[in-house]
Every structure is written in structure tokens, then in C-alpha cells.
C-alpha positions as CSV (number, residue, x, y, z in Angstrom):
1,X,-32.7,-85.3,15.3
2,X,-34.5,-84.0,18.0
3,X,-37.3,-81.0,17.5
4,X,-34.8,-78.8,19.9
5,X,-31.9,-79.2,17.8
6,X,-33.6,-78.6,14.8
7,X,-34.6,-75.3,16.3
8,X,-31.3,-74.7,17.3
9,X,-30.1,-75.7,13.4
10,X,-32.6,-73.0,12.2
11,X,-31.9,-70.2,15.1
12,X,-28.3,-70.4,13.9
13,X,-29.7,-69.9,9.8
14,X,-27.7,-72.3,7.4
15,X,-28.1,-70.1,4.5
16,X,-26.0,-67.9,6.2
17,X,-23.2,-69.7,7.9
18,X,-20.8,-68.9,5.5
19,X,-21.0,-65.1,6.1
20,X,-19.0,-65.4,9.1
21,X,-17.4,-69.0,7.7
22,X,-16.4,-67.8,4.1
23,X,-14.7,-64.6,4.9
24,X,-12.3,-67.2,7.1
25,X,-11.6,-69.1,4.4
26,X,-10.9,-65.7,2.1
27,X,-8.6,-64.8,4.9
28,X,-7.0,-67.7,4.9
29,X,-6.3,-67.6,1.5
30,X,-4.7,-64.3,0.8
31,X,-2.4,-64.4,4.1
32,X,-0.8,-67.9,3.4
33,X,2.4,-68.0,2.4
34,X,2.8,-71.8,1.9
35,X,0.0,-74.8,0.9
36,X,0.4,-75.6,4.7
37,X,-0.5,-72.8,6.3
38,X,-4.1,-73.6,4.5
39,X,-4.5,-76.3,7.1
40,X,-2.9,-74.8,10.6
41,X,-4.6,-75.3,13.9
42,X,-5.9,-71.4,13.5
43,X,-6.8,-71.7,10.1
44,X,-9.0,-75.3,10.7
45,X,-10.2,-74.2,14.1
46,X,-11.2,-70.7,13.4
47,X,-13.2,-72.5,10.1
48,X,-14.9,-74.7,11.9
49,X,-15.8,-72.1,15.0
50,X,-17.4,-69.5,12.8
51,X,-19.1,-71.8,10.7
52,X,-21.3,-73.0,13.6
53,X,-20.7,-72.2,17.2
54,X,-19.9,-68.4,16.0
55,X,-23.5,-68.2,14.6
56,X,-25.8,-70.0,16.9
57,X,-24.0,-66.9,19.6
58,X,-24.6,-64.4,16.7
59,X,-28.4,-65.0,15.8
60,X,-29.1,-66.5,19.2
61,X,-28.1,-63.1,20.9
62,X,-30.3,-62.0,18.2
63,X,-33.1,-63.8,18.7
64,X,-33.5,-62.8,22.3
65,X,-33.5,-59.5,21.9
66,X,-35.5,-59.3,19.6
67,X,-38.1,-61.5,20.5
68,X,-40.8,-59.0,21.1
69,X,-40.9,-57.4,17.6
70,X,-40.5,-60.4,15.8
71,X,-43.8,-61.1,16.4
72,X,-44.6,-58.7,13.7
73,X,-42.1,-60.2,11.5
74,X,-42.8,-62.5,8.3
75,X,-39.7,-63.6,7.3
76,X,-40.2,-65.3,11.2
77,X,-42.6,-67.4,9.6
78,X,-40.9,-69.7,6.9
79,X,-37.3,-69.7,6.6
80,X,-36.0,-68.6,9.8
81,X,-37.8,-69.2,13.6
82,X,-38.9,-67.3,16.4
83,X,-37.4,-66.9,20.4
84,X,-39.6,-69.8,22.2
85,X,-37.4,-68.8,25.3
86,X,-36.8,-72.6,26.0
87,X,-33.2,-72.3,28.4
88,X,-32.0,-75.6,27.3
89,X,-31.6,-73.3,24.1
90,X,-30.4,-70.2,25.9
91,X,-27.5,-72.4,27.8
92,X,-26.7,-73.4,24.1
93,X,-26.4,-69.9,22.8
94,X,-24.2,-69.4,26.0
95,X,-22.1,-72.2,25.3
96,X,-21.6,-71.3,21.7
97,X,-20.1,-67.9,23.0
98,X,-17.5,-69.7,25.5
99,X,-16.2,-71.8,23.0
100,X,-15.4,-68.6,21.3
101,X,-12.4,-68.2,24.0
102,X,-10.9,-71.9,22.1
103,X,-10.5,-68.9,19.1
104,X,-8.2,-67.0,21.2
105,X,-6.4,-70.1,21.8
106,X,-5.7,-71.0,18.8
107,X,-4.8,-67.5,17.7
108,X,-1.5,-65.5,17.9
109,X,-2.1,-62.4,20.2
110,X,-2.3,-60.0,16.5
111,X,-5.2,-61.7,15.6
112,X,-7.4,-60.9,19.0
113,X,-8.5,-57.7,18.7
114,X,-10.3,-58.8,15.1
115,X,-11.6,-61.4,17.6
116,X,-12.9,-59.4,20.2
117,X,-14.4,-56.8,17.9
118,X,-16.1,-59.5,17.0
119,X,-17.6,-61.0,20.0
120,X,-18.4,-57.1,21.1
121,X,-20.2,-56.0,17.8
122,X,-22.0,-59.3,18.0
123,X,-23.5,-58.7,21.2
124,X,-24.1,-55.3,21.4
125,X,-25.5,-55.5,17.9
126,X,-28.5,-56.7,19.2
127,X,-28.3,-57.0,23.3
128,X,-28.5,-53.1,25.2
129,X,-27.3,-51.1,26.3
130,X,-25.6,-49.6,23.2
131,X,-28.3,-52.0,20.7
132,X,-26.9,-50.5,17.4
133,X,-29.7,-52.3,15.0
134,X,-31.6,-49.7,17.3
135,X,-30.0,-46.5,15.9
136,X,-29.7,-45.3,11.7
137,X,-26.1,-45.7,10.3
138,X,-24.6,-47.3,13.6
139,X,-26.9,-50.3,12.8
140,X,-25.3,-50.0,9.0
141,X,-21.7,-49.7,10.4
142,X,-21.4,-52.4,13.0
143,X,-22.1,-54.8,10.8
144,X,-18.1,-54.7,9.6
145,X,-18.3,-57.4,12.5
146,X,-18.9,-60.0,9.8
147,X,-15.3,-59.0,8.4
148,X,-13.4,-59.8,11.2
149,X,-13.5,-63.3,11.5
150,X,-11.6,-63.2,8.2
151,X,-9.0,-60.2,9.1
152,X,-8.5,-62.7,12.5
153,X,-7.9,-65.6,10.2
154,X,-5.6,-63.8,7.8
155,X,-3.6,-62.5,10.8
156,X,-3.3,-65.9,12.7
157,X,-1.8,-67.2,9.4
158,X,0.3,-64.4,7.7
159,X,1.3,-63.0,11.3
160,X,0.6,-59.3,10.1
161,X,-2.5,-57.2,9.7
162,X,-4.7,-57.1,7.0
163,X,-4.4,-54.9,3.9
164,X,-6.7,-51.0,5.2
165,X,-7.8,-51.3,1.6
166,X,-9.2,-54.9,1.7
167,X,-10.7,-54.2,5.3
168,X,-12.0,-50.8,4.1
169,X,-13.6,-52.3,1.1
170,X,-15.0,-55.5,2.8
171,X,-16.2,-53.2,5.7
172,X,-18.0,-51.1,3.2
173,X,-19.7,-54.4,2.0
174,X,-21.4,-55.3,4.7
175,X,-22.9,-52.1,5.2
176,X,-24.4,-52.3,1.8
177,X,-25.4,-56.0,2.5
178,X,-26.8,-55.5,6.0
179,X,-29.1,-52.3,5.1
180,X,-30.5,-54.2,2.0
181,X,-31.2,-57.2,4.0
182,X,-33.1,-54.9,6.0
183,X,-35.6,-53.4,3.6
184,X,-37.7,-56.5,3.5
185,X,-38.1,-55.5,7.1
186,X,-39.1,-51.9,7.4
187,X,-42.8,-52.1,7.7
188,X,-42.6,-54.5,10.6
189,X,-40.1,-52.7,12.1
190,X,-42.0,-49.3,11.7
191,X,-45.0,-51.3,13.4
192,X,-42.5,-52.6,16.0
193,X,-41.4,-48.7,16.5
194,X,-37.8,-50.0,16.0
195,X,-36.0,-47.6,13.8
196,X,-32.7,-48.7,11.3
197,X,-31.3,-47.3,8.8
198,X,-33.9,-48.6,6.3
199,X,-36.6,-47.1,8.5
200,X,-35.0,-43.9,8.1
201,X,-34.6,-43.8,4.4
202,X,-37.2,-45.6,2.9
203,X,-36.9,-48.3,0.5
204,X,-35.9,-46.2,-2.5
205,X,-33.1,-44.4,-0.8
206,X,-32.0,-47.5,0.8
207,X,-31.0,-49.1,-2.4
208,X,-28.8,-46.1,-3.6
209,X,-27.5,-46.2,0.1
210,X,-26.5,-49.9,-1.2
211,X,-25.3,-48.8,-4.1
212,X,-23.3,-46.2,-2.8
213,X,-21.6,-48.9,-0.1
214,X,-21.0,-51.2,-2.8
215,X,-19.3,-48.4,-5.2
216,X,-17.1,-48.0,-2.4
217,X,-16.3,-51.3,-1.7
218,X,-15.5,-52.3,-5.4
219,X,-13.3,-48.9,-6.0
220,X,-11.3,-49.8,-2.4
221,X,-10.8,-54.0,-4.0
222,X,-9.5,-51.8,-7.3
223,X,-7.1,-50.2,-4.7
224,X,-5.3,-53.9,-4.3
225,X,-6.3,-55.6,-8.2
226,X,-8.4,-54.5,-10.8
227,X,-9.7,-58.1,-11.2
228,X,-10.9,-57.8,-7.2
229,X,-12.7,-54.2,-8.0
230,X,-14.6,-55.8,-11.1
231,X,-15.8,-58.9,-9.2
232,X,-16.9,-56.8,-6.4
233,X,-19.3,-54.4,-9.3
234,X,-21.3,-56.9,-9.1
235,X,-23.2,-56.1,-6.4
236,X,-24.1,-52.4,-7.1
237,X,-25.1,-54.0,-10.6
238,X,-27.3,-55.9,-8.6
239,X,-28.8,-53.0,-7.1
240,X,-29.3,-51.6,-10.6
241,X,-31.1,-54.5,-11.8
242,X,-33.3,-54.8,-8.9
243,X,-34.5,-50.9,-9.1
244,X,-34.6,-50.5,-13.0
245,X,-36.3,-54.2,-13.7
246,X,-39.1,-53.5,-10.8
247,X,-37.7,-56.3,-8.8
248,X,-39.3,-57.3,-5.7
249,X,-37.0,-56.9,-3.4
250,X,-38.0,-59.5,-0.9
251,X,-37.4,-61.9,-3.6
252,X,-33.7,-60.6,-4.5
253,X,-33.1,-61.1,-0.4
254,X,-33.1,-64.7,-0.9
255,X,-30.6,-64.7,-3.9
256,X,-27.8,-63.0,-2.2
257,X,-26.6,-66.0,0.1
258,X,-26.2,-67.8,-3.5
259,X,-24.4,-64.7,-5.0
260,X,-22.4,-64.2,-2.2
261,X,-20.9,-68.2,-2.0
262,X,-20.4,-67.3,-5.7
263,X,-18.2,-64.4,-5.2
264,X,-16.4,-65.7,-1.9
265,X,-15.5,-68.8,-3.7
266,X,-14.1,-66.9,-7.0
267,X,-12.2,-64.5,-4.0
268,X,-11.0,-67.8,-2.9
269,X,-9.2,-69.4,-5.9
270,X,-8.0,-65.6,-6.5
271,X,-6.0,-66.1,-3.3
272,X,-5.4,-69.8,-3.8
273,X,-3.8,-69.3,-7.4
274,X,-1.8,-66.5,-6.4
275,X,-0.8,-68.7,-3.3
276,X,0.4,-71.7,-6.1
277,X,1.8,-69.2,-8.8
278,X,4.0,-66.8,-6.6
């Protein structure tokens, strides 16, 4: 393997390809009425799009954008890579976001504005002139771009919308997941003058901003199943743990992609044993 493509493997961060990947699969799984609409064109393209190609755009468009204050960054320095501005890289990025219009292909015209939400969030996440990682509570909220790629998924295959509740809830779980993910990084951003949501509060008040998100989320799961509500407490228990046991909190960072393939997968078999039991 080449040293470009491994950069390219690491821009697009493997321990988090399934946060645009799973919620696909979760999608898939509660809007299928049959065993074969598991395995569609949509259902397999859309899988395999978001699992790669949708993240080298995401973290790529990232990268470049923030490739002046990641200089101050430390998490830069082990697990995930800095912007070397190589274009052979930046055509790649590029590419990554074309193939994006093979989504829309495969897609039934319901399932394209959860698409393009998508695509736009992802951009202007990170690229100007709107920036939202720039600016408190927007930089919370437009992470909900990680749900779509499910909602589009669940509407390519049950040809209707999603559930409000289950978008509501999974909406509020991002928020909660992007603003703790971001603690870790207030001191170099408050070098870097770059102000979030994390910035604003401060690491205590972050996590009961968390923990308020994840509430949410859990009570809106309740709205559609109990057993969806309770699996979903697990993240503001998380939050508990990690404030009352004096956890460090750059530590706990690292154990939510494991948690969250946890959780996906036990959302998964929810929606594949009511799929084989109805």
C-alpha cells in the first residue's frame, strides 16, 4: 500500500466509518418489509458509499479547512493525521463527493432530500461561508447530518419517511456525541481562537449538555419502544460515570466508537427480529 493511500485510509478515520455506515444499516433494518429488501441496489450501494467514499468527502472537507488550527491539535498527532495539502489527495476528496451523485441514482426521489442534507451539512460543517463548527449550538445541531444517511436508506427501502420520533431522537444523539467529542478539543481550539459549543461552556457544562441531548434522545426512542428508550440510557449513564468516577475524558473519547458498534448492532437485530417475526 502506498504512503498516499495510507494517508488517505487515515484522513477518512476507520474508527469511525460506521457513524455514517451503521446508521444505513439501522435504516435498513427498520424500513424493510421483506428479507429482500435487506439486499436492494439502494440498500447495498448506499452501505457501501457511506462506509468509505462518504467519509473520505466528510473528513477530507474537514481536514482542509481546518488545516491551520490543527496545528495546535494533539489528537493530530496519533490516531488521526494532518492536511499535507498533497492534490493528488484533494482530487481524491473531490472524487469521493461525485460519487456521491451514484447515491441519488440508486435512490427513489423521497429519499434525496436526507441525501442532500447530507452533502450540504457536510460541507458547510467545516468549509465557509456559513462554517457551523465555527459558531456554539449550530456546530452541536448540524451534526444531525450523521442521521441522514440512515433516514435516506430507510426511505429508499420502505418508500416512506422516517418515524419524527426516531429522527428527533437520533438527531438529538448526535448533538450529544458531537459536543462530547469536542471537549478533548477545547484548549486547542481556545488557542486556535475557534469557538464551539465546548468552548463556550466549558468542560463541566458540556457534559450535562450531553446528558441533557442524550435524555432526550432516549425519552424520544421510548416514544416508538420502551426496549429502544432503555438501550439509548446508556449514553447519559455514560456521562454519569465519566463525571462522578473522575474519568478522564480524553480517555472515554476513544471508547465511544466501541460503544456505539455495540448499540448500532443491538439496534440492528431489534429491526432484523421484528423484520423475521412480523
Amino acid at each position: 500500500m502506498s504512503g498516499r493511500l495510507r494517508y488517505l485510509l487515515r484522513l477518512s478515520r476507520p474508527r469511525f466509518w460506521f457513524y455514517l455506515a451503521g446508521p444505513v444499516v439501522v435504516g435498513v433494518a427498520y424500513g424493510s418489509q421483506t428479507v429482500g429488501d435487506l439486499f436492494t441496489a439502494a440498500s447495498v450501494g448506499l452501505f457501501a458509499y457511506f462506509l468509505l467514499p462518504a467519509n473520505v468527502f466528510l473528513y477530507g472537507v474537514n481536514d482542509v479547512f481546518d488545516a491551520d488550527i490543527d496545528t495546535e491539535n494533539p489528537k493530530k498527532d496519533g490516531r488521526e493525521t494532518r492536511w499535507r495539502g498533497d492534490p493528488a489527495v484533494a482530487v481524491a476528496v473531490a472524487a469521493a463527493a461525485l460519487v456521491g451523485a451514484g447515491a441519488f441514482a440508486l435512490s427513489p426521489p423521497l429519499a434525496w432530500p436526507y441525501l442532500a442534507g447530507f452533502f450540504a451539512l457536510g460541507f458547510q460543517y467545516s468549509a465557509p461561508p456559513l462554517r457551523f463548527k465555527t459558531t456554539p449550538v449550530l456546530d452541536s445541531l448540524s451534526n444531525g447530518l450523521y442521521v441522514l444517511p440512515g433516514a435516506a436508506a430507510y426511505a429508499a427501502v420502505a418508500g416512506a419517511h422516517p418515524p419524527i420520533a426516531a429522527l428527533a431522537g437520533a438527531w438529538l444523539w448526535t448533538m450529544g456525541m458531537h459536543t462530547f467529542s469536542a471537549i478533548p478539543d477545547i484548549e486547542p481550539d481556545r488557542a486556535a481562537g475557534i469557538r464551539t459549543t465546548a468552548t463556550a461552556l466549558g468542560a463541566e457544562r458540556t457534559l450535562a449538555y450531553c446528558f441533557a441531548c442524550w435524555i432526550a434522545a432516549a425519552a424520544a426512542f421510548a416514544l416508538l419502544d420502551a426496549r429502544l428508550g432503555a438501550l439509548l440510557a446508556v449514553y447519559p449513564a455514560m456521562v454519569f460515570a465519566v463525571r462522578f468516577a473522575d474519568i478522564d475524558v480524553d480517555r472515554a473519547y476513544w471508547w465511544f466508537p466501541a460503544l456505539n458498534t455495540v448499540v448500532g448492532a443491538l439496534l440492528t437485530l431489534g429491526g432484523l427480529w421484528r423484520l423475521l417475526h412480523a
